[in-house]
C-alpha atoms as an extended CHARMM CRD file, in Angstrom:
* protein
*
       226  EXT
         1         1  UNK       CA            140.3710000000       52.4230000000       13.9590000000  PROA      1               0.0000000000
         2         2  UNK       CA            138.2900000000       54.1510000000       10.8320000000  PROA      2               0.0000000000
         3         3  UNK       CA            140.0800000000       56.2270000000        8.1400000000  PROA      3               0.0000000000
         4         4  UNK       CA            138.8420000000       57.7810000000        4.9920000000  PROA      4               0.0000000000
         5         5  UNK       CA            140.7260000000       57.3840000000        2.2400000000  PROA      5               0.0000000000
         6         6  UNK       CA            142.9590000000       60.3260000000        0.9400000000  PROA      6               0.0000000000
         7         7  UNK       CA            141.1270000000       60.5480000000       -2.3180000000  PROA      7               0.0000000000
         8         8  UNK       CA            137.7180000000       60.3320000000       -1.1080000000  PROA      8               0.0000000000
         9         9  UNK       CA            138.8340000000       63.2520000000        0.8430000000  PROA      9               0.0000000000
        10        10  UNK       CA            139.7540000000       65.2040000000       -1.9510000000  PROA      10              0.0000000000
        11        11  UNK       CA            136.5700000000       64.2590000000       -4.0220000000  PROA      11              0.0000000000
        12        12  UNK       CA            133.8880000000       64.6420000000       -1.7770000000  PROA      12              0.0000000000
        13        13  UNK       CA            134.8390000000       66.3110000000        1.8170000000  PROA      13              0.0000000000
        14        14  UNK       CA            131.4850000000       66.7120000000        3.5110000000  PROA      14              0.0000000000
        15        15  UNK       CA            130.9550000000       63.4180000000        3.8720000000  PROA      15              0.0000000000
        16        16  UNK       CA            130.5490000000       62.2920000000        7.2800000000  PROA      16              0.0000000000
        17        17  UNK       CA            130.1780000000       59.0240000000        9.6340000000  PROA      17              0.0000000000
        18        18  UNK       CA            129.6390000000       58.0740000000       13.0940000000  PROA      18              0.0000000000
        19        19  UNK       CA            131.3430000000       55.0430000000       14.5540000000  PROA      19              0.0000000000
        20        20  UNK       CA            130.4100000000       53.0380000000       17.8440000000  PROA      20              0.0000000000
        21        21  UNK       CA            132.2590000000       50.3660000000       19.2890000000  PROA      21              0.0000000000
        22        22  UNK       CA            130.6580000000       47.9000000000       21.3450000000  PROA      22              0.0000000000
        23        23  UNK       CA            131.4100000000       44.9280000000       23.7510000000  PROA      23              0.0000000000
        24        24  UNK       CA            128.0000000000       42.5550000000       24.0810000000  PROA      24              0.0000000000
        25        25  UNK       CA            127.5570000000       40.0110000000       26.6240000000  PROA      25              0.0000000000
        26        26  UNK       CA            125.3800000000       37.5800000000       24.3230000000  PROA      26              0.0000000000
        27        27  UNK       CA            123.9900000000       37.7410000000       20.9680000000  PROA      27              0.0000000000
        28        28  UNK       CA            121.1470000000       34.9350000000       20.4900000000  PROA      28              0.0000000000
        29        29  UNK       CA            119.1690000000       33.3670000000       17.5930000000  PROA      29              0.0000000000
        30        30  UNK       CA            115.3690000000       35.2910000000       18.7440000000  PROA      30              0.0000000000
        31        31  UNK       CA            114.1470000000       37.2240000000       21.9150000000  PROA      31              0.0000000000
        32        32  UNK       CA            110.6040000000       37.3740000000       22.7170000000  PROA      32              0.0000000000
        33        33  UNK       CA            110.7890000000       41.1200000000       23.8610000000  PROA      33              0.0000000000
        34        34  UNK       CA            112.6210000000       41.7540000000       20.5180000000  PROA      34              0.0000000000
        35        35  UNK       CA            110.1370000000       39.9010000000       18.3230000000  PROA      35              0.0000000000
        36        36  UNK       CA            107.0950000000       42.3520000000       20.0450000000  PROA      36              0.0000000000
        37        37  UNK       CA            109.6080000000       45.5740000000       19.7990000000  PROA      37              0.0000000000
        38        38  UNK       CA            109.5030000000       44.1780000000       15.5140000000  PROA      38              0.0000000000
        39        39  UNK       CA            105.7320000000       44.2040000000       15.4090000000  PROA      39              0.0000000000
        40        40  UNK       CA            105.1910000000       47.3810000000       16.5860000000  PROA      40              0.0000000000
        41        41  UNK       CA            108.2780000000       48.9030000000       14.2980000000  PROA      41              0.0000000000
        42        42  UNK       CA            106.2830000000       47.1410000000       11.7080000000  PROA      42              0.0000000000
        43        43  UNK       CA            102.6920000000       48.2060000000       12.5750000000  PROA      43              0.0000000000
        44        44  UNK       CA            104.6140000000       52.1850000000       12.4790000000  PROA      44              0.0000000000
        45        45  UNK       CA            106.3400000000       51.8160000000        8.8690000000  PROA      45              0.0000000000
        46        46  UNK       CA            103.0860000000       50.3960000000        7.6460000000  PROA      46              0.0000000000
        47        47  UNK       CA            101.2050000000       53.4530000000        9.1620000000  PROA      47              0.0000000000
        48        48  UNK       CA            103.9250000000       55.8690000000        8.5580000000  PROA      48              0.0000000000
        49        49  UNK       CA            105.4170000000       55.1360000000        5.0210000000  PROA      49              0.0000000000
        50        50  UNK       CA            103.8050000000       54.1040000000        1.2730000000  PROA      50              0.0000000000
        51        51  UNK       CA            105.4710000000       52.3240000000       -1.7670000000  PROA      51              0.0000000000
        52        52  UNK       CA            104.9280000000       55.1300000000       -3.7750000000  PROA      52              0.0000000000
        53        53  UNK       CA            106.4930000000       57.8610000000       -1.2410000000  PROA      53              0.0000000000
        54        54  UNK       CA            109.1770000000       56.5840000000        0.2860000000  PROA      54              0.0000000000
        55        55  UNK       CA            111.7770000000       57.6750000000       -1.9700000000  PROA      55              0.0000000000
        56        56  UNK       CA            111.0590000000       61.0810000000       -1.4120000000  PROA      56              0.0000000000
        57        57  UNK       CA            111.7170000000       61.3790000000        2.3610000000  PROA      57              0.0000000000
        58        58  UNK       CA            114.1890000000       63.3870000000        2.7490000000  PROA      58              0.0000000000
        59        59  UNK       CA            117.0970000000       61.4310000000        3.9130000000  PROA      59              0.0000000000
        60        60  UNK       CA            116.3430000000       58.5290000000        1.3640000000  PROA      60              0.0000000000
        61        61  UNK       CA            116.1210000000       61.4380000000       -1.0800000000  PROA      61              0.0000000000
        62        62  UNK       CA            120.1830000000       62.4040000000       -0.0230000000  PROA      62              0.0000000000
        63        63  UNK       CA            121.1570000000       58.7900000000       -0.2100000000  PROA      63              0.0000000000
        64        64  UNK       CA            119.7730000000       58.4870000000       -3.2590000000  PROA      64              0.0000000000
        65        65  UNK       CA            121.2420000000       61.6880000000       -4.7910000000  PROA      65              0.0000000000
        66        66  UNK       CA            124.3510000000       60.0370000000       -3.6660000000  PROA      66              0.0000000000
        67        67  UNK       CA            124.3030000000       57.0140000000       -6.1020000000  PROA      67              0.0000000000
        68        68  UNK       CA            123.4950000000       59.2840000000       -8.6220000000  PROA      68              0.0000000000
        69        69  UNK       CA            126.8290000000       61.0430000000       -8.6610000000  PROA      69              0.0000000000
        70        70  UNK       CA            128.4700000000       58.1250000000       -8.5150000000  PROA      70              0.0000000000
        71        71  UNK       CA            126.8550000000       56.4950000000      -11.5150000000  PROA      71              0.0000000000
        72        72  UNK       CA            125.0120000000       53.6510000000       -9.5670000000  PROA      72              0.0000000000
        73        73  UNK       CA            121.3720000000       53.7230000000      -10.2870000000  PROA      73              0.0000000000
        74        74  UNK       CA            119.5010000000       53.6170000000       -6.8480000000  PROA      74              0.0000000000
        75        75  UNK       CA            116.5170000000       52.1950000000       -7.7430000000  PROA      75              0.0000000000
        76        76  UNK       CA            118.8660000000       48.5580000000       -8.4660000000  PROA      76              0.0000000000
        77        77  UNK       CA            121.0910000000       49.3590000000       -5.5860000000  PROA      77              0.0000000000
        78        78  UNK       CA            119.0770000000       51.0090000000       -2.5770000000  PROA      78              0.0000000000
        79        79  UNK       CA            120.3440000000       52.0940000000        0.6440000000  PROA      79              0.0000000000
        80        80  UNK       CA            120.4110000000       49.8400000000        3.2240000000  PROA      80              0.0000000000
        81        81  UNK       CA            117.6040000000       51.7330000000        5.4130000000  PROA      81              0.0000000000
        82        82  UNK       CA            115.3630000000       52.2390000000        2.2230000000  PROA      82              0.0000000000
        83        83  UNK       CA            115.4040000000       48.6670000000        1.6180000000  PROA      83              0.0000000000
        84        84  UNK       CA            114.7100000000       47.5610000000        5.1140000000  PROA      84              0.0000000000
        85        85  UNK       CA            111.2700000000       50.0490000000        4.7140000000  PROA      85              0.0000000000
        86        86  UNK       CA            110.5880000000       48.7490000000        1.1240000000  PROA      86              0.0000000000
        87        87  UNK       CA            111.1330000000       45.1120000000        2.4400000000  PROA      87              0.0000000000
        88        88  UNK       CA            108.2910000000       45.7480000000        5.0810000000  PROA      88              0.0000000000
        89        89  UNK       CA            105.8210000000       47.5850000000        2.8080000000  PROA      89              0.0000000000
        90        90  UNK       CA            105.9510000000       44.8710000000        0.3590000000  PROA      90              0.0000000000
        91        91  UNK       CA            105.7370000000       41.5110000000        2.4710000000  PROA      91              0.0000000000
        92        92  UNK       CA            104.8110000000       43.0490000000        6.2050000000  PROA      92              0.0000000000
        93        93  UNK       CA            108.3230000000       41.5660000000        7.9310000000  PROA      93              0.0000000000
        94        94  UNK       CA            112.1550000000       41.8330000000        8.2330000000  PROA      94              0.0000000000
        95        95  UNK       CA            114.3830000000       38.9800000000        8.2330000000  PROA      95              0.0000000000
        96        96  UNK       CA            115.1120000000       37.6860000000       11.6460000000  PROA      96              0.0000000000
        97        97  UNK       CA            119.0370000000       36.8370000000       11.7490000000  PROA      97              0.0000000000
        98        98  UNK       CA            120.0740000000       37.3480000000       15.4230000000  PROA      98              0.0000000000
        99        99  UNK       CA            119.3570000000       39.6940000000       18.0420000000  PROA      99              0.0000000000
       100       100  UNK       CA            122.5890000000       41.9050000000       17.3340000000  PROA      100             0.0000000000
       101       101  UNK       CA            121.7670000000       42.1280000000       13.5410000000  PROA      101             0.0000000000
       102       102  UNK       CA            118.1660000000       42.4750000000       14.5490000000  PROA      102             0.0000000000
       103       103  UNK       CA            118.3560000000       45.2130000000       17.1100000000  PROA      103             0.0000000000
       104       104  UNK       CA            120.1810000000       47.3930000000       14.2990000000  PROA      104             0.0000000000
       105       105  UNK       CA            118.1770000000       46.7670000000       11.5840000000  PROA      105             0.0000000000
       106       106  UNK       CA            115.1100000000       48.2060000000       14.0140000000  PROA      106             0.0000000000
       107       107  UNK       CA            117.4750000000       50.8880000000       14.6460000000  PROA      107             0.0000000000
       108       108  UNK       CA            118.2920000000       51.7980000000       11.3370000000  PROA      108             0.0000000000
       109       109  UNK       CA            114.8480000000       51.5930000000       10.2820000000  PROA      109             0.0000000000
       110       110  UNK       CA            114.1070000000       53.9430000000       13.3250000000  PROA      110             0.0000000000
       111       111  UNK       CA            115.9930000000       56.5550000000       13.0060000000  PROA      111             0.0000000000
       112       112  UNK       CA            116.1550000000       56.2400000000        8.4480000000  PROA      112             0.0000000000
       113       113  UNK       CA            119.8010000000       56.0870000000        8.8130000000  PROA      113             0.0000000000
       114       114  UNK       CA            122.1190000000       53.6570000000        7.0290000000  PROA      114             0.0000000000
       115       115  UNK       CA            123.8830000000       51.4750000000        9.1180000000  PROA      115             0.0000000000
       116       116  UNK       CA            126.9750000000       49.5350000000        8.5600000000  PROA      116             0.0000000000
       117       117  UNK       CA            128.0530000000       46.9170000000       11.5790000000  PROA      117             0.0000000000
       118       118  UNK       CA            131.1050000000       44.2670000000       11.6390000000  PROA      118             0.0000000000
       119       119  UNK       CA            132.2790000000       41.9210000000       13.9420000000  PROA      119             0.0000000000
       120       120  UNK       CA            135.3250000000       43.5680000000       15.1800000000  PROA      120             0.0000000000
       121       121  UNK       CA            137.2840000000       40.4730000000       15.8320000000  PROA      121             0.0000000000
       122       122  UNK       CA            137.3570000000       39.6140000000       12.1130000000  PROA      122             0.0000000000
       123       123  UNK       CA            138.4830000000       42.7900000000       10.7180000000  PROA      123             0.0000000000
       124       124  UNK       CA            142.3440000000       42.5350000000        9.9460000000  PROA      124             0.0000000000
       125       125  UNK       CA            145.0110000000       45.4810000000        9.2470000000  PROA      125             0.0000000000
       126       126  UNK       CA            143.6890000000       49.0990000000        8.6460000000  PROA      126             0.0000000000
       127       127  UNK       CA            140.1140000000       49.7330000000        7.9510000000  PROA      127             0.0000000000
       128       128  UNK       CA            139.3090000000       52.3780000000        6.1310000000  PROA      128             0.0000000000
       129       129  UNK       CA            136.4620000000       54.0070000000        3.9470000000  PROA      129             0.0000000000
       130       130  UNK       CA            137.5790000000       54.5250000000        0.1780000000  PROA      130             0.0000000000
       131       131  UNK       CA            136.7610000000       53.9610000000       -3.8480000000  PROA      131             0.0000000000
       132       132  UNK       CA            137.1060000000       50.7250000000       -4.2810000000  PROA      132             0.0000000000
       133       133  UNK       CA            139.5070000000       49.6370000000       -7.5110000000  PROA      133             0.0000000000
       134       134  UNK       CA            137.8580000000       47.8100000000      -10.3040000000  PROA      134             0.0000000000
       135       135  UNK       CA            138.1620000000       44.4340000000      -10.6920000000  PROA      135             0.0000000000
       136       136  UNK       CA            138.0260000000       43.9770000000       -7.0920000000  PROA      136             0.0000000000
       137       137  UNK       CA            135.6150000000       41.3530000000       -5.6340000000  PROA      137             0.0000000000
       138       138  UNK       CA            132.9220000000       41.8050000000       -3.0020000000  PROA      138             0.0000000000
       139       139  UNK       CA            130.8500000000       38.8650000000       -0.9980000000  PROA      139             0.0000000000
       140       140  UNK       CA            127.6100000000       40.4160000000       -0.0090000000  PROA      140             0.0000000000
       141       141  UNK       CA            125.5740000000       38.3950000000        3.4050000000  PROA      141             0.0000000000
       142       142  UNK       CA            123.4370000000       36.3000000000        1.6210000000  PROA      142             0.0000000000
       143       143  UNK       CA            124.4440000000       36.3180000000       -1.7360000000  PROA      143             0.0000000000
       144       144  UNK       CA            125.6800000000       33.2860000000       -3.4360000000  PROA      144             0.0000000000
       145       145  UNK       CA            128.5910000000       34.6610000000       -6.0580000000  PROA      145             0.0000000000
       146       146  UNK       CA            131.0840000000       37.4000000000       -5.7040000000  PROA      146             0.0000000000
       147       147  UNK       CA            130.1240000000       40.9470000000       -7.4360000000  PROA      147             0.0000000000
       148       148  UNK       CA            132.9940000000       42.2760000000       -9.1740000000  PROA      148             0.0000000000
       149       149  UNK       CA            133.5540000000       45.9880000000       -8.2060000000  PROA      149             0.0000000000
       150       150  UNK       CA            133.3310000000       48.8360000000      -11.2030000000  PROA      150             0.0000000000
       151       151  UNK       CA            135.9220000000       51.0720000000       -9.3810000000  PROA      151             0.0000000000
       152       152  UNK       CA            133.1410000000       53.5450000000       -8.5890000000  PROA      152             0.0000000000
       153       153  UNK       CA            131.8650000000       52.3170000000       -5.5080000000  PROA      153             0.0000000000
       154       154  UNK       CA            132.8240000000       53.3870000000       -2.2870000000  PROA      154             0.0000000000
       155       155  UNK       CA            133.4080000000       50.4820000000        0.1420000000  PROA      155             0.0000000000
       156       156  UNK       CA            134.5460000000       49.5220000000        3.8800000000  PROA      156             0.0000000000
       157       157  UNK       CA            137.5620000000       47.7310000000        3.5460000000  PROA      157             0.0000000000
       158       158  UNK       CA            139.9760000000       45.8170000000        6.1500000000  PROA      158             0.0000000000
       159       159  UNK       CA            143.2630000000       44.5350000000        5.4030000000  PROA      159             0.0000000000
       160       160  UNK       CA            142.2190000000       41.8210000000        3.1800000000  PROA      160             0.0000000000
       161       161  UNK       CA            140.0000000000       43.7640000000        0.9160000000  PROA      161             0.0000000000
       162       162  UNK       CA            136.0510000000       45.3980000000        0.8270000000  PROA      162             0.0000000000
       163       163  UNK       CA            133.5090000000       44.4110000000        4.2280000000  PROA      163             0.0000000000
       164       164  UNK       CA            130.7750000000       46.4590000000        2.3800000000  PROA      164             0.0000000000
       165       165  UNK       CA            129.5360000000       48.6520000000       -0.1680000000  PROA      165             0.0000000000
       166       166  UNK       CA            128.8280000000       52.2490000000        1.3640000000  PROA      166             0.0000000000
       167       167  UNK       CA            125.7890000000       52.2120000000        2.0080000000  PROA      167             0.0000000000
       168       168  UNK       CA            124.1640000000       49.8950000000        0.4420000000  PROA      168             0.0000000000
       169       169  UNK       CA            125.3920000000       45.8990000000        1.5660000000  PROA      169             0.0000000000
       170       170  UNK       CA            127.4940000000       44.3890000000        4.5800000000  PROA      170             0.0000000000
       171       171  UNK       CA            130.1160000000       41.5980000000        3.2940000000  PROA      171             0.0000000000
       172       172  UNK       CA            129.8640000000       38.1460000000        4.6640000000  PROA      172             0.0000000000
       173       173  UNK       CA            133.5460000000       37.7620000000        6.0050000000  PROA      173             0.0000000000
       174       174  UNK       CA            132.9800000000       40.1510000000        8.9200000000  PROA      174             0.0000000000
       175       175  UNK       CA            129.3920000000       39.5180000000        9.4030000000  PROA      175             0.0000000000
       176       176  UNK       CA            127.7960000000       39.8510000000       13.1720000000  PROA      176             0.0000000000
       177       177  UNK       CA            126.9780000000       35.9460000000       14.4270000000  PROA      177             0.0000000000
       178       178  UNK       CA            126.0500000000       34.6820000000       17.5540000000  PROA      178             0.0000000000
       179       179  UNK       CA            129.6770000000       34.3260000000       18.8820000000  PROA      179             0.0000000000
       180       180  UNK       CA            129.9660000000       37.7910000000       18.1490000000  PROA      180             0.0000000000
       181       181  UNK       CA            130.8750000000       40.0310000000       21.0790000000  PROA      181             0.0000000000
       182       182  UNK       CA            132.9810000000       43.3120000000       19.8600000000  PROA      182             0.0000000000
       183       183  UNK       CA            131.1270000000       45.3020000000       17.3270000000  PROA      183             0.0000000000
       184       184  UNK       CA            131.9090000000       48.1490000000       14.6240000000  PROA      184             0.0000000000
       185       185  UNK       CA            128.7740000000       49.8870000000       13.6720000000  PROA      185             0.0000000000
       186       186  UNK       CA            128.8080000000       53.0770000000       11.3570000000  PROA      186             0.0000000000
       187       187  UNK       CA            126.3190000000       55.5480000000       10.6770000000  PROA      187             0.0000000000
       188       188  UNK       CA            126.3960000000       56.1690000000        7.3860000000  PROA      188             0.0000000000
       189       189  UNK       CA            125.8490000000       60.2590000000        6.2560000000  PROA      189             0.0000000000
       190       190  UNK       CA            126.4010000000       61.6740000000        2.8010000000  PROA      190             0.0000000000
       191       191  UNK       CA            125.6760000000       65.0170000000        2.1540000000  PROA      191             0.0000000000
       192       192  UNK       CA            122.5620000000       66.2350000000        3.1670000000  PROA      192             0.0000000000
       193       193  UNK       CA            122.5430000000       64.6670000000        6.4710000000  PROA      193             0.0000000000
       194       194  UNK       CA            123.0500000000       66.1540000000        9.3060000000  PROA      194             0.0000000000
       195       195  UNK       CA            125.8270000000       65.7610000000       12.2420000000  PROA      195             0.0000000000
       196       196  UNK       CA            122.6810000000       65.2990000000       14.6890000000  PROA      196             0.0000000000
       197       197  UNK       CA            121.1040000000       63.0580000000       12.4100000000  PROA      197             0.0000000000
       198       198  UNK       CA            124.2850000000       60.6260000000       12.5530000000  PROA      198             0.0000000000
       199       199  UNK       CA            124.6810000000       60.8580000000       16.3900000000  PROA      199             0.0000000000
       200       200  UNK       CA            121.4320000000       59.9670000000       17.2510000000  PROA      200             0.0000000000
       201       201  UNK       CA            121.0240000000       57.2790000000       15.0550000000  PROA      201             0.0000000000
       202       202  UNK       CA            124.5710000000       55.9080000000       16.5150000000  PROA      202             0.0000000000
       203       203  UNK       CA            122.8990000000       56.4950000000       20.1150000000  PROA      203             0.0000000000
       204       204  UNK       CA            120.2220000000       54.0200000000       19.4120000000  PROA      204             0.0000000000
       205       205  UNK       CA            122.0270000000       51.7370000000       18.0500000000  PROA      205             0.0000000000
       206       206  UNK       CA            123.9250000000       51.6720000000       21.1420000000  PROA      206             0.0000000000
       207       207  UNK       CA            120.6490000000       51.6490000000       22.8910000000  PROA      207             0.0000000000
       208       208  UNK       CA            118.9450000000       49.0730000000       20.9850000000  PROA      208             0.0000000000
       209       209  UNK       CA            121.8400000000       46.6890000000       20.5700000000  PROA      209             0.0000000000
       210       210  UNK       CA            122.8700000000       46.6640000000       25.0000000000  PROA      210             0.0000000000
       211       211  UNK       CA            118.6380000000       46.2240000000       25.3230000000  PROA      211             0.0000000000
       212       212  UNK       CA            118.4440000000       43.0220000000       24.1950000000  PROA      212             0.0000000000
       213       213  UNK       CA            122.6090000000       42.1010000000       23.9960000000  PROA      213             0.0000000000
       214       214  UNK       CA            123.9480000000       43.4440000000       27.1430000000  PROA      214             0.0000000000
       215       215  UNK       CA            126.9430000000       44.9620000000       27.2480000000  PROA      215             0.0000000000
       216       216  UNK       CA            128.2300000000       48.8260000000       26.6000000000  PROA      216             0.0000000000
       217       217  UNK       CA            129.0950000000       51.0890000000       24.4310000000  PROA      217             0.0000000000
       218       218  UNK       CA            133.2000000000       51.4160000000       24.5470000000  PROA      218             0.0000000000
       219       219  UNK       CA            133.5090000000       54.2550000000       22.1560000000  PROA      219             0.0000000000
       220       220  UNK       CA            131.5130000000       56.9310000000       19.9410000000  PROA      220             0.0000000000
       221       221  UNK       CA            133.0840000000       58.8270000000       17.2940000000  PROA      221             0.0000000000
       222       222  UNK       CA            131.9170000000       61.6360000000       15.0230000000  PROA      222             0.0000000000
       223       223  UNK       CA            134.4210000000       61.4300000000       11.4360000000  PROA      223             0.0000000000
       224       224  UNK       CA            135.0340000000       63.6380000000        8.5040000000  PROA      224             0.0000000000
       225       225  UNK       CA            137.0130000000       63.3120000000        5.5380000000  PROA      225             0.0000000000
       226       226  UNK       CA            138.9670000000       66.7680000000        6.3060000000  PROA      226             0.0000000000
């Protein structure tokens, strides 16, 4: 369902992902038992992390070494997981969305891994993981105006063009609601993270997500470039 892109394998062949597809019985706007599994994720990044340390944990540390060699400064364009921490250190919450979205993001923040989720239904034609082109145009969630794409970036894209920026931003076309039911989600590695580090983050997603969703997991992947 997932390809990388012939050039990115060329350019930079240890990178790594794992996928999970899953089927949901009900994705909702708030659940009580989620809102006190937030607190206490809260309470442990407030005990656990500072605003003057977190960049150097170790996997933010690889992300962030990532953007480098790309040319995209990470302290403008964070990883995902790194921003979810940061978000939490500075104001004390996370943005409730649904209980899909929500269960990841306590996932991701979990576990420190990036991770990337779509509604499956909306993706169209081959998706694959690739440089995007420049000039090409990218709808963040939540952001107002396109960004047009430098040709560095690596993206997600579908059939009709880029569903995020790797891994830094889902895109608002294939964004999880609460009519949702199949779901993408992709652990995002560079290198410097480990195959175990992937996997288990993709495990409690799975976990997470069918604790307060329902459903199962129909598929777990582990994929490389090679």
């Amino acid at each position: 369902m997932l390809t990388f892109d012939s050039q990115l394998k060329r350019k930079i062949p240890d990178l790594k992902i794992a996928t999970t597809m899953l089927t949901v019985e009900r994705v909702e706007g708030k659940n009580p038992e989620l809102e006190a599994l937030r607190k206490t994720v809260i309470n442990g990044v407030r005990s656990r992390y500072s605003l003057e340390t977190v960049k150097d944990v170790k996997i933010f540390r690889c992300y962030r070494d990532f953007f480098w060699k790309l040319g995209i400064d990470p302290t403008k364009v964070r990883p995902a997981s790194e921003a979810l921490i940061r978000r939490i250190l500075q104001t004390g919450s996370i943005p409730t969305i649904n209980t899909a979205v929500d269960a990841i993001n306590i996932a991701s923040i979990q576990t420190e891994v990036v991770v990337d989720a779509f509604d499956a239904q909306k993706l169209t034609g081959k998706a694959e993981i690739r440089f995007a082109s420049k000039g090409e145009r990218f709808l963040g969630i939540g952001m107002k105006n396109e960004s047009i794409l430098q040709g560095r970036e690596i993206i997600v894209s579908d059939g009709d063009g880029p569903i995020a920026i790797y891994p830094h931003r889902d895109g608002e076309r294939t964004k999880i609601t609460q009519v949702t039911r199949d779901i993408l989600t992709i652990s995002c590695g560079v290198p410097g993270i480990d195959y175990e580090k992937l996997f288990d983050a993709a495990k409690e997603v799975s976990k997470t997500v069918i604790q307060f969703c329902g459903g199962k997991e129909t598929s777990k992947s582990m994929l490389l470039p090679l």
